[in-house]
Structure formats: C-alpha cells, structure tokens
C-alpha positions, -999 to 999 in steps of 0.1 A, spaced: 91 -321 466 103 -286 467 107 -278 505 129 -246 502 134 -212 480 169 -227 470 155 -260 458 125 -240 432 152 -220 420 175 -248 410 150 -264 390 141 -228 373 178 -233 366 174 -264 352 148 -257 332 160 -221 315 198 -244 311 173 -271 290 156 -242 268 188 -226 262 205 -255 250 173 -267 228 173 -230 213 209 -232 205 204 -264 191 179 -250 169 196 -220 160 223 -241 150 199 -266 126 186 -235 108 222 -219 101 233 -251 88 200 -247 66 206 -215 54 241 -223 48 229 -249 24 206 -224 9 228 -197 2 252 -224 -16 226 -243 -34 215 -209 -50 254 -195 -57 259 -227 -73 225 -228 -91 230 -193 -102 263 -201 -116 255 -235 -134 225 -215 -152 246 -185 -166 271 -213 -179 239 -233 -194 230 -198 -207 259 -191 -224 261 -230 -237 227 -222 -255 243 -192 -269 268 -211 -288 242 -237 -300 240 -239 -342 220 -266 -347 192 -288 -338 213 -318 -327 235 -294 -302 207 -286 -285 189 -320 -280 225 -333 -269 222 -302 -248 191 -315 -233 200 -352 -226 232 -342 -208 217 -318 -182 192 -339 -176 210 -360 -150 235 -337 -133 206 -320 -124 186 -344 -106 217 -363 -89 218 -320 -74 185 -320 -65 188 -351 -48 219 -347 -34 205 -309 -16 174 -329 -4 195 -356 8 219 -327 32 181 -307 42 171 -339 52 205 -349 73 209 -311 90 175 -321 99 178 -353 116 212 -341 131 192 -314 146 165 -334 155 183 -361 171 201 -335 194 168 -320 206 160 -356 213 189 -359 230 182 -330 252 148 -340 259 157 -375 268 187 -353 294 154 -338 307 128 -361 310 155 -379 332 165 -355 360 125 -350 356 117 -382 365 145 -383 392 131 -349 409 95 -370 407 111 -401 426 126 -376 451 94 -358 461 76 -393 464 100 -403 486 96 -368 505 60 -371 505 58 -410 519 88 -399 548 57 -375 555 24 -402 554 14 -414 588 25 -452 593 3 -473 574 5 -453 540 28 -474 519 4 -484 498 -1 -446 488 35 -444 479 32 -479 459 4 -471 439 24 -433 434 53 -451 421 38 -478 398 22 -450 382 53 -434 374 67 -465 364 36 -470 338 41 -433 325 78 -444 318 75 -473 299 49 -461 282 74 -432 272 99 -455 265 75 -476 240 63 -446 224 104 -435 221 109 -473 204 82 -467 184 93 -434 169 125 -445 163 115 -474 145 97 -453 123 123 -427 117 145 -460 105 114 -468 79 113 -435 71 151 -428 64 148 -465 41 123 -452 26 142 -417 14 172 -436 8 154 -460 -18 133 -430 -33 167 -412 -38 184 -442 -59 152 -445 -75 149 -414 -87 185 -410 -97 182 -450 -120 153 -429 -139 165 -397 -149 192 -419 -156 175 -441 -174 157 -414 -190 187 -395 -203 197 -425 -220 164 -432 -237 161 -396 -248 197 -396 -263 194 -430 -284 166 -414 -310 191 -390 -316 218 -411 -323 197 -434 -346 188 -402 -368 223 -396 -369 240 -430 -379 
C-alpha cells in the first residue's frame, strides 16, 4: 500500500526501469534482425551475379541441367539455415522479455503482499479472515500464472521440435530431390 509520495515514485521508477529494459531488449532483437537481413541479401546478391555469370558460360544442354541439380540444394540448406537464425534472434529475444517480465511480475507480487500486510495492520481486530481470503486469492492468481507459464513453455518445446524436424525434413528432400533430378541425366549420358 503506497502510504507516501516517496513510495509512488519508486514504483514509477520501477516501472519506467522495466520498460526501458524491455525496449532495449527489443531494440536489440530487431538489430540482430536486420543484421541478418542486410547479410542474407549481400550474400544473396553475390551468389546470383556468380549464378549469372555461370549461365553465361553455359554451351550446352547438359551444362545447364547439371547447373540446375547443383543449386538446388545449397539453396535450400540457405534458406533453412536464415530461417533457422530469424527464428533463434527471436527466441533469444523472446526469452529475455520473459525474463524481464517474470523480474516484474515478482517485485509485483511482493509490493501486493506488502500492501495486504499494510492493509490487515489497519483492519479492526477480528478481520483476519479478510486478509486470508485477500491472500488466497493472490495465491490462486499465481499459480494460475505459473501453470499458464508451464504451459507455454511446454509448447514453445513442441514447437521448437517441430521446426527442428521440418528443417531436416526439408533439407533430406531437396536432397533427395537433387539426386533424383541428376540420375536421368546421367542415364542419357552413359
């Protein structure tokens, strides 16, 4: 319970020191992001004026479907990988918001507990049952948080399974792809 000027100004404190840090931490996701960006289309850029100048050179027929096959799985193992570090500066950036929120939601809950106590100092003799019911309610919101928190975590883990299998998967059939596309040519050839 606030009972003094200095006591609503520390928490304003506390509160502008928790958006700072969560902005920062943003900030910090999204330069990462564009970091990855402005790398991904340098190196993109690069690789396609080399595939350009590779067709250039081409003579024949078999040249370019050897062409083809080859560049069929770099390219996807890229886009997989780039996916892969978006999705990692994401969860990195996610995780630290967490983090902050968690920081949060605990001095919040410690500054609730405080004013109850405040409050039932207050309450004429007799009251405790107020202060009970105040607490257990509390109590209920937290573990309810803290389910919800397991819960969501749990789920990220699926989810990050689920990417990780998708990824290899994906990577096996261009793979396997590649191969399949390169054997017709190599029976026309023998």
């Amino acid at each position: 319970m606030i009972t003094n000027p200095e006591q609503f100004a520390q928490i304003q404190k506390s509160a502008l020191e928790a958006f700072q840090s969560a902005t920062a931490a943003s900030i910090a996701g999204f330069e990462k992001l564009a970091a990855l960006n402005v790398q991904a289309t340098k190196t993109s850029f690069e690789e396609s004026a080399e595939t350009l100048r590779t067709l250039v050179d081409v003579k024949d027929p078999k040249q370019w479907a050897d062409l083809a096959t080859t560049s069929v799985q770099p390219t996807t193992d890229k886009v997989a990988a780039y996916y892969k570090h978006v999705y990692e500066i994401a969860n990195e950036t996610g995780s630290e918001l967490a983090r902050l929120f968690e920081r949060q939601y605990a001095e919040n809950n410690r500054q609730i507990y405080a004013a109850i106590d405040a409050f039932a100092r207050n309450l004429p003799a007799g009251s405790e049952g107020v202060v009970t019911l105040m607490k257990q309610a509390v109590s209920a919101a937290n573990t309810s948080f803290d389910q919800l928190n397991k819960a969501t975590k749990q789920a990220v883990e699926v989810a990050e399974a689920n990417m990780a299998a998708a990824a290899k998967t994906t990577s096996t059939a261009a793979a396997t792809a590649a191969t399949r596309a390169a054997q017709p040519q190599q029976r026309k050839t023998a």
